[in-house]
N, C-alpha and C positions, 0 to 999 in steps of 0.2 A: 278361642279365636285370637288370645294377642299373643298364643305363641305363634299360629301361621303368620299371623301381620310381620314378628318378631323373624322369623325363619324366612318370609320373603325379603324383606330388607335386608338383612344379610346375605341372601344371595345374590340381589341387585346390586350389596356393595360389590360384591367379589366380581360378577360380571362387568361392572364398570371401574376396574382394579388396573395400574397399566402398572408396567416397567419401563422404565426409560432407561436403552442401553446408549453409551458415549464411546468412541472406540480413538484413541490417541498410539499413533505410532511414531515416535521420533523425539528430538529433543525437548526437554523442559526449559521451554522458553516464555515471552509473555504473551505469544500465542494461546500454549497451552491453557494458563490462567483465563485466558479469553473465552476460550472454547468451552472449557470446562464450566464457567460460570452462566454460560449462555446455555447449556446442557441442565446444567441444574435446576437455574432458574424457568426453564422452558419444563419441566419435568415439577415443582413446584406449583406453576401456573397452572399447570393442565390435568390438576390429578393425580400425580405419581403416589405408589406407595414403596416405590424402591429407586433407586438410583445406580447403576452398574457401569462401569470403566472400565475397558477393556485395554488395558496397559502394556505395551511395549516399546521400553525405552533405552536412552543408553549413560540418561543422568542430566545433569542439565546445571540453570541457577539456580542456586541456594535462594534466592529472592523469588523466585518465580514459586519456587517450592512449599516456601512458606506459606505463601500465599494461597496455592490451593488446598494445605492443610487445611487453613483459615476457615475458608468457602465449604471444604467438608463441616468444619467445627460448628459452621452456623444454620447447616443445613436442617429441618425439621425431619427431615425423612431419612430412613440407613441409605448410608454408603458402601457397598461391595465393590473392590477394587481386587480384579482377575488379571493377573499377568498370563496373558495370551497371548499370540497363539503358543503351540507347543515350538520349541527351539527358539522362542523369546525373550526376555530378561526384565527385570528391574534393578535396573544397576543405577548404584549413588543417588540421584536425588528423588527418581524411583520407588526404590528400595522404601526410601522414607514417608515417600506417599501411600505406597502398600501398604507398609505397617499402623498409619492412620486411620485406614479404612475403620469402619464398623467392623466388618468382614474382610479379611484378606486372603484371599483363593489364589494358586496357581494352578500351571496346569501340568500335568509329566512333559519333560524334560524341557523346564526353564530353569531359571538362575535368578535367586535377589541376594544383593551384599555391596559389597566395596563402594562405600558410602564415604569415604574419608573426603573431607573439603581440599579441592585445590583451589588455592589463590590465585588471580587472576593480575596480572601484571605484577602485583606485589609492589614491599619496599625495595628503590633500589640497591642495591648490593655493590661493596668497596670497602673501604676501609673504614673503622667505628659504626659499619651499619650491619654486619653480620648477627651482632646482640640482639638487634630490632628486628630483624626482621623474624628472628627466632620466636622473639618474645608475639611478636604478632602473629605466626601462623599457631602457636599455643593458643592464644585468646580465642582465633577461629576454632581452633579443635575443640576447647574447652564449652565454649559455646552450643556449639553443634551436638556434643553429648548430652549436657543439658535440655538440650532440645527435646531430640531423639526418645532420651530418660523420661520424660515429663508425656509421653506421648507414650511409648511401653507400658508405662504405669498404668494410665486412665484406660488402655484399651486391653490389660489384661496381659499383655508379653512380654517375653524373657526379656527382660530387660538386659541381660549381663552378656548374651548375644547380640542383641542388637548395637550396645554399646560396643563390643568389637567388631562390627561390620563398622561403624564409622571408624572407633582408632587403629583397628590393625587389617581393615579395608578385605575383611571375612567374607569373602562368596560363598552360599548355599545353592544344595539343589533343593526341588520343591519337596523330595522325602525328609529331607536335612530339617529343613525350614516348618514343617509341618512337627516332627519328630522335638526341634526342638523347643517347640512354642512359639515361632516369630509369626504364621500364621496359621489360620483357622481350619482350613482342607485343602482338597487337591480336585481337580475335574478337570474331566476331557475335555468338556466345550460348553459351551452356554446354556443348554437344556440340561446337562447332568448339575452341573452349581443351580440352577433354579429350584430342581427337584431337590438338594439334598440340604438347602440352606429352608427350606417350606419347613415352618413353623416357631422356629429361632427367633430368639428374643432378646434385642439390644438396647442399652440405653441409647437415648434423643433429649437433650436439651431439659435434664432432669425427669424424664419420664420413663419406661418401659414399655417396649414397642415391640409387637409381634409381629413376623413378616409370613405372608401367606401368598405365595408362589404358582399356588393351583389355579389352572383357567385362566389365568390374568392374560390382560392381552400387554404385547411386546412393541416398544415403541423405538427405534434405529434411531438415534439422533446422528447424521451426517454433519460432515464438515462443509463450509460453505467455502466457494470461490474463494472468497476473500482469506479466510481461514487457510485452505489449502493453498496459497499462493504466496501469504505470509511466512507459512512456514518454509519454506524453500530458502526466501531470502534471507531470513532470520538464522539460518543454521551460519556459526561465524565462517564457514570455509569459502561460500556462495558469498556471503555477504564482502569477504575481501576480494573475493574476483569482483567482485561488481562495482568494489570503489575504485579499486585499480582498472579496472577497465574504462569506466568515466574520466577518473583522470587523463590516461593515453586517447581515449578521442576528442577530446576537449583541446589534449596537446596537439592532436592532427588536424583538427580545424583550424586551430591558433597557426598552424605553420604552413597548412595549404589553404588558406579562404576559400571559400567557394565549393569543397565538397561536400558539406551539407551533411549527408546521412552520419559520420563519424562522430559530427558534433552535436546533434540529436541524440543519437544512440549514448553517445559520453553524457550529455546531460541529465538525461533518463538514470542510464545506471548508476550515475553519481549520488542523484537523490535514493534511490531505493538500497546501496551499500550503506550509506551514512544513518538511514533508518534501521538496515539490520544489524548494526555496528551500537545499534540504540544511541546514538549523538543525536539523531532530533524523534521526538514522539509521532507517533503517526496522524496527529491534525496539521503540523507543522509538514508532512511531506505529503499529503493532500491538499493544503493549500499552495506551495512549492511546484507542484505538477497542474497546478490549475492553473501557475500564471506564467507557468512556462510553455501549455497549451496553449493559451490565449497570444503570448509571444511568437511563437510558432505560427500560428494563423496571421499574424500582422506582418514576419516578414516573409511569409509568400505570399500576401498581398502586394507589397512592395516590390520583391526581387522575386516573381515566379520563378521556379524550381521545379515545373513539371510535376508537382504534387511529391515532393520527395518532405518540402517542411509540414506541410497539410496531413499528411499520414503521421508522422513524429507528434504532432499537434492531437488529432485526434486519439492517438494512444496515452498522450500523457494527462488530455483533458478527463479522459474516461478512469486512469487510474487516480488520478487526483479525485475523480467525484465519490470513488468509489471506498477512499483510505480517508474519506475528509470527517466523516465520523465514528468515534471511540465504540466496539461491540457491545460496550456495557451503559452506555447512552440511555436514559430513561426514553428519548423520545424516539430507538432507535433507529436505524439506517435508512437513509436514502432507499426508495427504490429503484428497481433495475430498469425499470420502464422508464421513471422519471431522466436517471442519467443519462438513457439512451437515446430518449428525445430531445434532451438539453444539448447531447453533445454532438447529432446532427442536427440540430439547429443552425447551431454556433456553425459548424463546417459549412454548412449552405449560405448563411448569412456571410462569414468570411469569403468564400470563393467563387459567390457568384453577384450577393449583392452590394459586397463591400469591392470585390475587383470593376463591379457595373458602374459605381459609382465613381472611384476610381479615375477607369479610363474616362469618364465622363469633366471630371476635374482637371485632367489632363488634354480635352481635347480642346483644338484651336477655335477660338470663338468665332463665330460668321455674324453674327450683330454687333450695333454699334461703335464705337469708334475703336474699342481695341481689334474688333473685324477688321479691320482693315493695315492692320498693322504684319508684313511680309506679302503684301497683295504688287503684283507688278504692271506698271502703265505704260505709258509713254508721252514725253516732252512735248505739247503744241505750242509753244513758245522757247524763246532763247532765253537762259535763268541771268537777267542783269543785276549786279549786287547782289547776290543770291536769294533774287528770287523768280519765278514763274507759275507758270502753269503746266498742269499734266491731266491725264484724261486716266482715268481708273475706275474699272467696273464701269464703261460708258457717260462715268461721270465729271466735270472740270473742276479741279481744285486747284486754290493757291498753294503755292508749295514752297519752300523754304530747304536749300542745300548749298554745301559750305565746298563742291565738288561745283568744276566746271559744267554746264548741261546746257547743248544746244536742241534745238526743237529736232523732234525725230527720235531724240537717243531714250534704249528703254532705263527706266526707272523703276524702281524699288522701295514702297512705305517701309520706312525704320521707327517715326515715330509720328508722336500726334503734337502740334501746340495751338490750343484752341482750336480755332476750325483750318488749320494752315496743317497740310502733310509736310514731313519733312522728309525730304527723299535723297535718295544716292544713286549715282547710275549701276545701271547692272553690269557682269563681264561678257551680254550679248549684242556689243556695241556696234554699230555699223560701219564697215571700213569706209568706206568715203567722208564720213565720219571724220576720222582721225587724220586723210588729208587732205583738209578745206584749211587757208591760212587762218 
């Protein structure tokens, strides 16, 4: 009896057994680290007993890099990291994520290697700086082997290859790579690596871990909007169109006022270059787009534009709400419902009840005494010393004017003093008027 008990519980684990596959195309950036971590950790939370990266890249930062070794190093559950599809790559900081893997699978005809660090700005170059600059990109190389060495070792691979894909920038194909130990097989596609890694046994965080591949169900981790939008900007070629392009419409607005759309669009792209450019963090360019949305809204209140700032407003309110929390946020993200209604709120309350209000602020009082102030009458009296009477709205009041005014001529409230209008003739004077001695 407790072996059935025994035999059912182990088939209930295997039935409720997932894979959680992550699929990364494009540069190692801190995107990546983003996505990667949120894959993991969404794959720890819910079960996993495998974790699989579907890799194709073309290199990236050595900081971004690290970083996801990291995130594998602390992971409880194996890492399988598959350069796919076929005619794919792990190249440079790639390369070095593969080889981290628990598992590192390619598939026929990819490419991992040329791993060498390039320095990014670097020392400047002149005269007594040529030594330095030398000695510094040493340190980075020197470094980077070390690294690389220290990760061969613990996962079992040639070390002495891998160290030449970083110093002498060695590209492998997946026979090459397999053949010379950098990694563990080779497969076609995602069912053949699940079938042939079924059963394998790798250390985890001091322990020994058997992976069991059959029946398991398979879980797609997607990139999210924000994730795939990120990355766009983030790649540095995008990211310098887009500072350059903020600046030139920023310059068009500065030099033609009043086109409006140029200097929207420049303010926008300015912020999201300087983010992919990494100069500010992404709470800093969620908050930036949230109060430039909010700007936006106040001056087409002010200076309607036909909804040309209200559309710039609502794009930047929505991207702002959207970047204003970090992926890896314990209490994570805003939702899309919440932003959606925030930021047509905001657009309703700006341009309907804040312009109602507005014009209301703006409109000419009809009560009490400032009523009456641009209201026109007419003289029933001759103004002696400057003063008289006039009739306004049906009504007689003293009136006080520093212009000559004979009874008849019309009149015009300018101001109030006490209960006394102070009036001026108008230019609809009547000529007989003008010749009475």
């Amino acid at each position: 009896m407790f072996r059935v008990f025994v035999l059912l519980f182990f088939l209930a684990s295997l039935s409720f057994s997932k894979v959680f596959v992550a699929k990364w195309d494009g540069a190692i950036t801190p995107i990546t680290v983003d996505y990667i971590d949120r894959s993991l950790t969404k794959a720890e939370m819910e079960g996993g007993t495998l974790f699989v990266l579907l890799l194709n890249t073309p290199g990236g930062l050595a900081e971004s890099m690290r970083r996801v070794v990291q995130r594998f190093e602390r992971s409880p559950l194996p890492v399988v990291v598959f350069v796919y599809p076929p005619g794919g790559r792990a190249a440079s900081a790639g390369a070095i994520i593969t080889i981290s893997a628990d598992i590192a699978v390619m598939a026929p005809g990819t490419n991992i290697g040329a791993a060498h660090p390039v320095q990014i700005g670097g020392v400047p170059t002149g005269k007594g700086k040529k030594e330095e600059k030398d000695v510094m990109k040493e340190k980075i190389l020197q470094d980077m082997l070390a690294f690389v060495r220290s990760i061969a070792e613990e996962k079992g691979r040639n070390v002495k290859v891998v160290e030449r894909m970083v110093k002498e920038s060695l590209s492998l194909s997946a026979e090459e790579a397999l053949k010379e130990g950098v990694i563990d097989l080779i497969a076609r596609d995602l069912g053949e690596l699940l079938e042939k890694i079924d059963g394998k046994k790798v250390s985890k965080l001091g322990r020994e871990v058997e992976i069991r591949t059959k029946g398991v169900e398979v879980v797609q981790i997607k990139e999210s909007f924000k994730e795939e939008f990120l990355k766009i900007i983030t790649n540095p070629t995008v990211a310098y169109l887009l500072l350059m392009l903020g600046f030139y419409g920023i310059f068009f607005e500065l030099y033609n006022p009043g086109a409006v759309i140029p200097g929207v669009v420049g303010a926008i792209c300015l912020l999201l270059g300087l983010y992919g450019l990494s100069l500010i963090s992404m709470n800093w360019l969620g908050l930036f787009l949230i109060v430039l949305g909010i700007l936006l809204f106040v001056l087409e209140l002010i200076t309607p534009t036909f909804g040309a700032l209200a559309v710039g407003g609502v794009i930047s309110l929505a991207l702002g709400s959207l970047f204003l929390i970090e992926p890896e946020s314990p209490y994570g993200e805003i939702p899309r419902s919440v932003i959606t209604g925030v930021v047509l709120a905001s657009a309703l309350f700006f341009l309907v009840a804040g312009r109602l209000g507005l014009k209301a602020q703006r409109r000419k009082k009809l009560t009490g005494a400032e009523g009456m102030i641009g209201e026109e009458g007419e003289a029933i009296t001759d103004f002696r010393k400057g003063k008289g009477k006039v009739l306004v709205h049906g009504e007689i009041w003293d009136a006080l004017s520093s212009e000559e005014i004979r009874k008849g001529d019309p009149v015009k409230v300018v101001a109030l003093k006490g209960l006394r209008l102070i009036v001026e003739k108008t230019s609809s004077e009547l000529p007989e008027r003008k010749q009475e001695p």
